[in-house]
Structure formats: structure tokens, C-alpha cells
Steps between C-alpha positions, in 0.01 A plus 500: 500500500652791639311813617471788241241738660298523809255721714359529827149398566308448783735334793700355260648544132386358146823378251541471134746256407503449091236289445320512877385739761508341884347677790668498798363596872723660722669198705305273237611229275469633102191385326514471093190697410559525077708318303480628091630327169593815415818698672384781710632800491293774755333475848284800634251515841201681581119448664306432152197375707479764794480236735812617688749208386767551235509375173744435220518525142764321297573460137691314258572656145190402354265482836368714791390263828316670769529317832249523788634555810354268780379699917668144624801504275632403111371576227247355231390539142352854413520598136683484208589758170564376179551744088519305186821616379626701759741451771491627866705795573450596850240494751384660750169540819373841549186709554540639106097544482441752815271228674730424806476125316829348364529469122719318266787691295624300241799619265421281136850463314388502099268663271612814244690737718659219744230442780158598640390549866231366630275568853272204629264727744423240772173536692630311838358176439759379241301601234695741284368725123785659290541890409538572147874404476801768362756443248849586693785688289735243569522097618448524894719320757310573832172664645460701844172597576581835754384841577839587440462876478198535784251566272261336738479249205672165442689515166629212253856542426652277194890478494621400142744295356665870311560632876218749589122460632151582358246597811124471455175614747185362529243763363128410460611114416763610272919480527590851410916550479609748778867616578767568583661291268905475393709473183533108346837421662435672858504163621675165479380325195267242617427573866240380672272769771418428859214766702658577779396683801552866566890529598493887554229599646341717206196287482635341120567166476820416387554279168817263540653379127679177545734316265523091639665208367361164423490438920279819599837686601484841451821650310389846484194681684363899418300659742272804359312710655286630273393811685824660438532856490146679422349636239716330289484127645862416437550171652743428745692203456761299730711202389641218630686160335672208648569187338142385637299579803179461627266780590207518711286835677364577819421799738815325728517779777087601570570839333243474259765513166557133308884416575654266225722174593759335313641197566857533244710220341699472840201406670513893667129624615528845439212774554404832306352745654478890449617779670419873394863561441674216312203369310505131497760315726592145509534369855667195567262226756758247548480137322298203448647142400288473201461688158169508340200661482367698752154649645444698823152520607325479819463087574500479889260715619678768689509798250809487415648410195683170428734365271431156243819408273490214299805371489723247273529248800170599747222746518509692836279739707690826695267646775535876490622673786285792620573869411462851581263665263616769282906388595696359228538170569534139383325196597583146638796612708702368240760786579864355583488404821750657764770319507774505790833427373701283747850397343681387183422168472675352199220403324366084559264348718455651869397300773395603865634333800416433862697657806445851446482759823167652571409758260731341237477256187815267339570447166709335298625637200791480265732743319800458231818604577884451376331211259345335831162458597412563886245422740426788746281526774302823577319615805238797445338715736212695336355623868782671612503884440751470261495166350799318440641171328790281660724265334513243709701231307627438155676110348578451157224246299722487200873603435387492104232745532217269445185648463243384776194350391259430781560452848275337784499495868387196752550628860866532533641316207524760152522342146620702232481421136782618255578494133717117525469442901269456776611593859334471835579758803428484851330838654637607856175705587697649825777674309341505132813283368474263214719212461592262193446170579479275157514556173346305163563564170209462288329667220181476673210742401310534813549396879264397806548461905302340778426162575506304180498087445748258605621763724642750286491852634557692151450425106586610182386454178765405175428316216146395530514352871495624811841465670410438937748624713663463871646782732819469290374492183571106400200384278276257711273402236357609142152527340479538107316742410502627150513888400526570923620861551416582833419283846317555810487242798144415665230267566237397304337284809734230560867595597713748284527491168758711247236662250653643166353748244574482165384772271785719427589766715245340769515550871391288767403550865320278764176616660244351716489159426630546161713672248434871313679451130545816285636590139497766236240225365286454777420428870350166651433420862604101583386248760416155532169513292773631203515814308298819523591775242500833602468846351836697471832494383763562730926463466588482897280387796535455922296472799448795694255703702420786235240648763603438862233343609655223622413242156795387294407582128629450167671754344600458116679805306655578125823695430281811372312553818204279480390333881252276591367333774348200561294392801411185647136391374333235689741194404705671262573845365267772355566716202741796520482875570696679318699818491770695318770691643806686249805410679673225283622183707801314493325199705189379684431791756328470865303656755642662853455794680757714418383822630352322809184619497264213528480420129702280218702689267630375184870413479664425177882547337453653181669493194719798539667313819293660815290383741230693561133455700159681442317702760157476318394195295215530341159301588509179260217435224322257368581390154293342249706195302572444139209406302495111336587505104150371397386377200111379384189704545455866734311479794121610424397568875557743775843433573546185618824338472544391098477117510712445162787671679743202607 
């Protein structure tokens, strides 16, 4: 099932899918802590047990389940909350009672006037004796246990399903109603309250109303701040919609006020924060591949916040990125990176070449002109006081126009793919020329060079088989190989062989021994002892030193700026680190060091038709894969690894 609501805890994150919750260390693989009968539909966190280690409450409509956080990790049975008759309305952890001891808020939907609210004072040792319950004025739709208007108190707030709140205090035992309260109507009908953390600085805590659909998206979120404008306590309210977001708080920047984070439809991270002057102001962060839930908490020890999204695809981690305190700021150095743009490049796949002059890098890279598509070679010099690009050499690929769609490079000798042709071209590294040398017609999907089998230097792939080919392009042999849409020449520890992937859209590269396969499906690592799945899905993927340290790596990429990169691992190849970066690409990118300063940079051609390199990429994270689909029985332990999953 897909992820509908999660929140930090610990050094890692606890998710509620519809019918389970997982917890998931940072790094970790997801662990299926509660599975229900019953569709869930709310997920809360807080230290019920003072014992220092988060715990979680969930419910379904007709059940409350407290979980027990465990010191060493996952979570375990706690509690549970049952009324004859009544259904559950919203929930919520909070010190309601005064005794610094979390209690139980439970919004009842039923009963005469539409619901009753109910406090379960907990003592600290998961024992827990009810207040005399209130009737509420209307049926409720969320709890928030806050000391929303620094009262030095922790209030209950109740939204309803008429649009407005009722507010209670804990006096002497009893719920008593407090305000400020607002016209039925104030509010969406039906929205659900979050506490969140003080966004202004006033000392209030703000109360967020949220309108989701049936995946935990949020279509429309109010922020009040219920401190207003004294004596009269008008509420202050901001609003903000989108056709479904995900929202998350945290003091981002160390200044002491709770920022709030939105990851939008787009997949867009964006941050509020307040200024004095404009009020609230959305801030955009950059991207992340993934839409989901989110949670930024503290996970890895430094201090600084850090960023959880559970996404459609993966779950991944985003170390934050230290700030200055009290400077408006946002975490993860998920800013855009600063891009240098080099040329026009026509849009395609971009490949680097040897032969360049010291303090310069070659490329490849192709352009549409007068209905003809062209091969030009570039020389840049980034070191140079003012940098500059040179055209060394341009030939025509295709007098039609045909797009390009991959190209690969073995020493001298250049391949290059087209829509109804493959050619070959020989490299001159001396004067940067490029000359045609033999030409294939073929529908192929995907091309390889190197040393392959019965002495072929080059292969493509066309209707399921693998087509081996000669310096001239004749076909020296064939191997079948249905659904084949990419090849990759290699050695699998006795001669070379002509590996294919099939999965559509699939790339293939050799590596150490083996071969590095990658999809929008999936990633596997293969050798001689077979097949070895891998976390990730990728569209494009190379071999290339990503941190020039002298180790070839594997570098796998997506269209809408996802990287990752896989290292060698004993025999074989570890899982990736991952990171985003917003420039759309028009084809696999690489790694040289365009400003000459010791360090990769990013190339890529994007979309728009440039080529274009990063100065600063940032540090890449660990991610945290997909959890299994599981079916059967929860786990009932600490955390270890649920043995139903498959």
C-alpha cells in the first residue's frame, strides 16, 4: 500500500499505510509493526511512557491503538480504546492533565449533539483513568492537544465537521470550554487539526486545519494563530490549497520559530517561514524525485534537522545541511545548484571525448538545423580568465533530421544511434574531426561497443535479439533475446559476452566483472552466480568517476533530475546514494571538471537544448527502499524485520 501519513521519530520515521504502520530507521530496511482489519485513518507521536523514546497512536474508525516505542528500535503493542456505539473522531498525545505525563484525547463521533470528547490521563506506566467526558456542539473531525494561546496550559482543540472548533482546559479534573472560538463555516467543512509548533515567535502554538483526500494529500491547509490581536483574540488565519501536498514542521534555520515544509503536487519542497514584514512567505527548497508524505526531525545526530518523504516508488533520508542561527534559511542544500551554461546543445545525449588540451574537456553534442541533424565537437576551457567554448568540428548524422537516441564511445571509434539508422565514426583526437565511416539501417532500440563475441566490436538490439557487429557495421552473428532493449558488452568470467536487458526502457552497462541493469521498474546487479536485485529505478546509466578519486563508479540518472551512484561492494555492487538536482535532462549526464578545480562537476544537455555543468553538487544520501506489500500477521517484537513479508 501506498504511504498516507508519516512522522519523524527517533533516527528514523514511523508510516501509516491504510491498513499498516511500518517503522523505518534512517538507512534501515522498513519493518511492518501493525497491520489492522480495519482501514486506518490517523497517525500521531509522542513519549507516553517518559522513557525518552517516541511513541505512536493510530486509529481506525472504530479503534484507538497505542504503540510502544522500543530504546533499540520499532515499535510494540501498548494500548488500545474502544465506545459501544461510537466512532473515533480524532486523536491526539498531550499533557491535558498538568502532570508533565502524556494523556489520551479522544474525539467520540455519536451520541445526542454529534460527539463527545474524551481525556485518558496516563500516569507514565501505560496505565491510563478517564476525565468526566464533554458533549461537543457538533460531530468532530480532528483533535490538537496545544497551548495554543500561551496560557502556560496545554488546551484540547476539536475541529468539527460544520467548519469551526470547540477548545476545552483541564481544571481540577474537569474539561471546561475556553476560547477563542469562530462562526460554524470559518473553516472548510470537515477539516482535520494538526498542533504545530510556534511559527511566529509569540509563544502560541499555531493550529493548522487541513482538508486531505483519500491518499493523506492535503488540498487546502489554514494556519491560525490564535493570539491574534489582544484583548479581543481575533485569530489570524493564512491559507494555502494545491491540488494535494504534504506538510510537515520544524525549527529549519536554529532560530527558535517552527518553519513549515511542503512538498506540492510537482514534487516542489517549499518552506514557510515568517518575517516581521510580509507575514508568512512561501520559499521555494528545490525538488525531490518523490511525492509523499513527509517528516523532518532530527535522525542523525548532528542537531540539525533532516528530511523523511515517503514516496510512491522509495522512502528516502535528506541529511540537513548546517545553518546560521537566527538567518532565514532552508535545509538540505536542496537549493538549485549553480549551474554554468556552456553552449546550445540541441537537446540528445552528450558524450565526452578524449584529446582535449590541458585545462580543457571535449564533447560531443548535436544540434538541428535546415531539417539536418549534426554532430559538433566542443572544446571548453573553464580555467581560463574568461572561459571560452570552441567549435572544433561539425558532420551531418542525418540529412532527415533524425532524432539521436544514444550514443557510445570505445577509444577512437563513436557509435551513434538514430531514429531508422545506426552509424559508426572514427575520432581524430589531434584535430577533434569526426569522420563517417559505415552506416546500418536498423530500428534498433539500444546499442553497445567494446570487445564483444565472435569478434564483433559493436551491437544493437532489434526485434528481440541482439544484432553483433564489425568495424563496418555487417552483422557477424545474432543472439535471440526476447523483449531486449538495450546491450552492453562484457565478461562474466570466461571471454565476452553481449548481455541484454529487457524491461522496458532498461539500460545496461558493464562493471567489474559484471553488468549494472536499470529501469523505471527496477535495478539488478548481474554476474556469474546470476541476478541480484537492487534498490532504484533509473532511465539512463554509464561508468564514470563521480568523485575523482581515481574508482570508476556507476552512475544511473532519470529525465527529472534524479542521480545515483553505485559503488563496487566486495564482488558486486552496493546499494545507491542518491540525490536530486532541478535541471531537467535530455540524456544520461557525466562527471568532469569543468571549472578545473580539483573536483567533478555535473554535465548534462537539458531539455531546453543547452549544455550546462554544476559548480556545487550536493553530498549524496542514503536512501531507505520501498517497503514489501505484505500480507499475514504484524510483527509483535521490537522491530525486527516482519517475517510474513515476502
Amino acid at each position: 500500500d501506498g504511504a498516507i501519513e508519516a512522522v519523524g521519530v527517533g533516527t528514523g520515521a514511523i508510516v501509516r499505510t491504510a491498513t499498516e504502520v511500518w517503522w523505518v530507521e534512517r538507512g534501515g530496511t522498513p519493518t511492518r509493526v501493525f497491520a489492522s482489519p480495519d482501514p486506518l485513518v490517523g497517525l500521531r507521536a509522542g513519549d507516553i511512557d517518559v522513557d525518552g523514546t517516541t511513541d505512536a497512536v493510530v486509529w481506525s474508525d472504530s479503534e484507538v491503538i497505542l504503540l510502544r516505542g522500543r530504546p533499540a528500535g520499532g515499535m510494540a503493542w501498548g494500548a488500545g480504546f474502544a465506545a459501544s456505539g461510537y466512532g473515533v473522531g480524532g486523536v491526539d498525545l498531550g499533557d491535558v492533565s498538568g502532570d508533565n505525563l502524556a494523556d489520551v484525547a479522544i474525539a467520540w463521533e455519536g451520541g445526542a449533539t454529534g460527539g463527545v470528547i474524551d481525556v485518558w490521563q496516563g500516569d507514565g506506566q501505560w496505565n491510563f483513568v478517564a476525565a468526566p467526558a464533554r458533549m461537543l456542539p457538533a460531530t468532530p473531525r480532528g483533535v490538537a492537544v496545544s497551548d495554543a494561546t500561551n496560557d502556560a496550559a496545554e488546551q484540547v482543540t476539536v475541529s468539527s465537521a460544520l467548519g469551526s472548533w470547540a477548545r476545552y482546559v483541564m481544571i481540577e479534573g474537569n474539561l471546561v470550554p475556553v476560547g477563542p472560538l469562530v462562526p460554524q463555516g470559518t473553516l472548510a467543512l470537515d477539516a482535520t487539526v494538526v498542533p504545530w509548533g510556534d511559527t511566529n515567535g509569540d509563544a502560541g502554538q499555531e493550529l493548522s486545519f487541513q482538508v486531505r483526500d483519500a491518499t493523506g494529500a492535503v488540498l487546502e491547509m489554514e494556519l491560525f494563530n490564535l493570539l491574534g490581536v489582544a484583548p479581543v483574540f481575533d485569530p489570524i488565519r493564512y491559507t494555502w490549497t494545491s491540488t494535494g501536498s504534504w506538510w510537515d514542521a520544524g525549527d529549519a534555520d536554529g532560530n527558535d520559530y517552527t518553519e513549515l515544509f511542503q512538498l506540492d503536487d510537482e514534487s516542489r519542497l517549499g518552506v514557510v517561514v515568517w518575517s516581521a514584514v510580509e507575514g508568512y512567505v512561501l520559499r521555494s527548497a528545490g525538488a525531490v524525485p518523490e511525492r509523499g508524505p513527509i517528516a523532518v526531525r532530527e535522525l542523525d545526530g548532528d542537531g540539525i534537522l533532516d528530511l523523511f518523504v515517503a514516496g510512491d516508488h522509495s522512502w528516502r533520508t535528506y541529511d540537513g545541511a548546517d545553518r546560521t542561527p537566527g538567518v532565514d534559511g532552508l535545509p538540505w542544500g536542496l537549493e538549485s545548484a549553480s549551474w554554468e551554461r556552456v553552449t546550445d546543445s540541441g537537446g540528445g545525449p552528450t558524450v565526452a571525448l578524449p584529446g582535449a588540451r590541458s585545462g580543457g574537456v571535449r564533447f560531443l553534442t548535436f544540434a538541428t538545423e535546415g531539417g539536418a541533424t549534426e554532430g559538433r565537437i566542443l572544446e571548453w576551457f573553464g580555467a581560463e580568465v574568461s572561459p571560452s567554448l570552441t567549435e572544433l568540428f561539425s558532420v551531418e548524422v542525418s540529412g532527415t533530421g533524425a532524432a539521436v537516441r544514444e550514443v557510445v564511445a570505445c577509444g577512437d571509434d563513436v557509435y551513434v544511434l538514430l531514429d531508422g539508422a545506426m552509424r559508426r565514426f572514427s575520432f581524430n583526437q589531434t584535430n577533434g574531426g569526426l569522420i563517417p565511416q559505415a552506416l546500418l539501417e536498423t530500428t534498433g532500440t539500444g546499442i553497445g561497443c567494446g570487445e564483444g563475441p565472435d569478434g564483433a566490436v559493436a551491437a544493437v538490439v532489434e526485434n528481440d535479439r541482439i544484432r553483433l557487429l564489425d568495424l563496418g557495421l555487417a552483422e557477424v552473428g545474432s543472439l535471440p533475446v526476447p523483449g531486449a532493449g538495450d546491450v552492453a558488452f562484457g565478461s562474466l568470467g570466461e571471454g565476452p559476452v553481449a548481455q541484454a536487458c529487457t524491461a522496458p526502457g532498461c539500460s545496461i552497462v558493464a562493471f567489474a566483472g559484471g553488468f549494472f541493469e536499470t529501469s523505471p521498474t527496477g535495478s539488478a546487479w548481474i554476474d556469474a552466480a546470476g541476478v541480484h536485485p537492487l534498490p532504484g529505478e533509473f532511465s539512463w546509466t554509464s561508468v564514470v568517476d563521480v568523485d575523482g578519486d581515481g574508482v570508476i563508479e556507476v552512475l544511473a540518472s532519470t529525465a527529472d533530475g534524479l542521480l545515483g551512484v553505485y559503488r563496487a561492494a566486495g564482488e558486486g555492487l552496493g546499494g545507491p546514494q542518491m540525490w536530486h538536482q532541478t535541471v531537467i535532462a535530455a540524456g544520461s549526464p557525466t562527471f568532469l571538471d569543468g571549472d578545473f578545480d580539483g573536483i567533478p562537476d555535473l554535465w548534462l544537455a537539458t531539455l531546453e537544448g543547452e549544455l550546462q555543468f554544476t559548480r556545487s553538487v550536493p553530498e549524496p544520501v542514503e536512501t531507505t527502499p520501498v517497503p514489501p506489500t505484505t500480507s499475514g500477521t504484524p510483527s509483535a517484537d521490537t522491530g525486527a524485520p516482519d517475517t510474513g513479508a515476502p
